[in-house]
MIDRENFI-161104 format. One record per residue (C-alpha): x, y, z; chain; residue in one letter. Coordinates in steps of 0.1 Angstrom, whole numbers. Layout:
+-------+-------+-------+-----+------+
|     u |     v |     w | mol | type |
+-------+-------+-------+-----+------+
|     X |     Y |     Z |   A |    A |
...
+-------+-------+-------+-----+------+
//
This chain:
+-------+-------+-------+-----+------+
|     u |     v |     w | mol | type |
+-------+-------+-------+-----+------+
|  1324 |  1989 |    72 |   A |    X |
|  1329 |  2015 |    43 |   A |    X |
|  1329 |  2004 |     8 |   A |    X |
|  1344 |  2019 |   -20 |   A |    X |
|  1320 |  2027 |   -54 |   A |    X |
|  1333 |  2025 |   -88 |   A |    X |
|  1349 |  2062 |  -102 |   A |    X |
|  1321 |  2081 |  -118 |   A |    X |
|  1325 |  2103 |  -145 |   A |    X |
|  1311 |  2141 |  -138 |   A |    X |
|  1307 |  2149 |  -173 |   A |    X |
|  1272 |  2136 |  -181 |   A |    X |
|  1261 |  2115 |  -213 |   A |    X |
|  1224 |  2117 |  -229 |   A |    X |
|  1195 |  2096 |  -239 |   A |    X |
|  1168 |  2122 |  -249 |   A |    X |
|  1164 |  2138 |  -275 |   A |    X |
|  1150 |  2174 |  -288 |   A |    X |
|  1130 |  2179 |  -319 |   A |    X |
|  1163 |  2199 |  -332 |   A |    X |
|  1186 |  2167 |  -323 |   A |    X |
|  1198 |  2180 |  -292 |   A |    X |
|  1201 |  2161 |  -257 |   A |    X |
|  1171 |  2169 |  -233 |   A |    X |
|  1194 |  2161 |  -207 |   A |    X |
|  1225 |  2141 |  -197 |   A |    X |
|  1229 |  2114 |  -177 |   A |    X |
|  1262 |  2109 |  -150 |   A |    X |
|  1276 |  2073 |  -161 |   A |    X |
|  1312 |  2056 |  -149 |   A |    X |
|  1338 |  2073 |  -164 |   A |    X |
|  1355 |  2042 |  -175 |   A |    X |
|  1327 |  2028 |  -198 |   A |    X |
|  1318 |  2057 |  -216 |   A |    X |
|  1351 |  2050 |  -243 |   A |    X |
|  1339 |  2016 |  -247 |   A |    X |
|  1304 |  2026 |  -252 |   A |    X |
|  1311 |  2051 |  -279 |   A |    X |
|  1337 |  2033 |  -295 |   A |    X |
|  1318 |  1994 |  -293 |   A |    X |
|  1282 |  2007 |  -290 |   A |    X |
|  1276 |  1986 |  -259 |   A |    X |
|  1253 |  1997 |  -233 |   A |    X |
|  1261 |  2020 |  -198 |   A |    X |
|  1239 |  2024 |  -168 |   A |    X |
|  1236 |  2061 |  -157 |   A |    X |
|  1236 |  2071 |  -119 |   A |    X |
|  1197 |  2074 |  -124 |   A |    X |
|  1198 |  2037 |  -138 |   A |    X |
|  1187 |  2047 |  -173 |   A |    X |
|  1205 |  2020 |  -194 |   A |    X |
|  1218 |  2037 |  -234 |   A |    X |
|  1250 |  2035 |  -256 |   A |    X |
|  1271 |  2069 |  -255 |   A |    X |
|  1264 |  2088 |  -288 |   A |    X |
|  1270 |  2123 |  -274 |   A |    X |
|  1289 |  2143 |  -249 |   A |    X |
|  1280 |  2171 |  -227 |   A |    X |
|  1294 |  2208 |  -228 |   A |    X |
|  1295 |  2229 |  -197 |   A |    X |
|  1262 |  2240 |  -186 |   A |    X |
|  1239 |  2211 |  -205 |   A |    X |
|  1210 |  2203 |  -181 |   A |    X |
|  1217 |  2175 |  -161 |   A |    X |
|  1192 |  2143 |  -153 |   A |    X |
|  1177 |  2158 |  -120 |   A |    X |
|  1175 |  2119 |  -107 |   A |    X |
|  1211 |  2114 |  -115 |   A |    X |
|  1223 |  2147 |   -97 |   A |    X |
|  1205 |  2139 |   -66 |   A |    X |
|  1222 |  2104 |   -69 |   A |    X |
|  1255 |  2117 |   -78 |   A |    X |
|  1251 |  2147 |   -44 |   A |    X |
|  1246 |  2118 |   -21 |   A |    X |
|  1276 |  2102 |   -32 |   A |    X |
|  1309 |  2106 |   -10 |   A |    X |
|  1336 |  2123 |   -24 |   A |    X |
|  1361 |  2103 |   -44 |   A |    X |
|  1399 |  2100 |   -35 |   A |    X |
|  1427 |  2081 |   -39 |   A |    X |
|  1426 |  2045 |   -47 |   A |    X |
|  1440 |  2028 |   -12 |   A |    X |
+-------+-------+-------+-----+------+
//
């Protein structure tokens, strides 16, 4: 039996914080909640299951939550919706 997981978003989202106000690291979290978390401040659930609102986005080559990039390798590869 093969079961579908819900989309997730490649661009990752953060939780910690530098001294100088930028993200340690970002988290991967569904693509479909992170609008909703930035725009009602409710809560998402990263890949690595660290639990946050959005407050930030990531720009190519931020460092990525290692536990959340093994997570998100091991995933299958998404496709269409059937």
């Amino acid at each position: 039996m093969t079961t579908t997981l819900p989309e997730t978003e490649t661009n990752p989202e953060t939780t910690e914080q530098t001294s100088d106000d930028r993200p340690e690291v970002f988290h991967y979290v569904q693509k479909d909640k992170i609008a909703e978390s930035a725009v009602m401040g409710s809560h998402v659930v990263a890949l690595c299951g660290e639990v946050f609102p959005v407050t930030k986005s990531a720009k190519p080559g931020s460092p990525v939550c290692p536990e959340c990039k093994e997570v998100f390798e091991g995933l299958p590869p998404g496709g269409d919706d059937e």
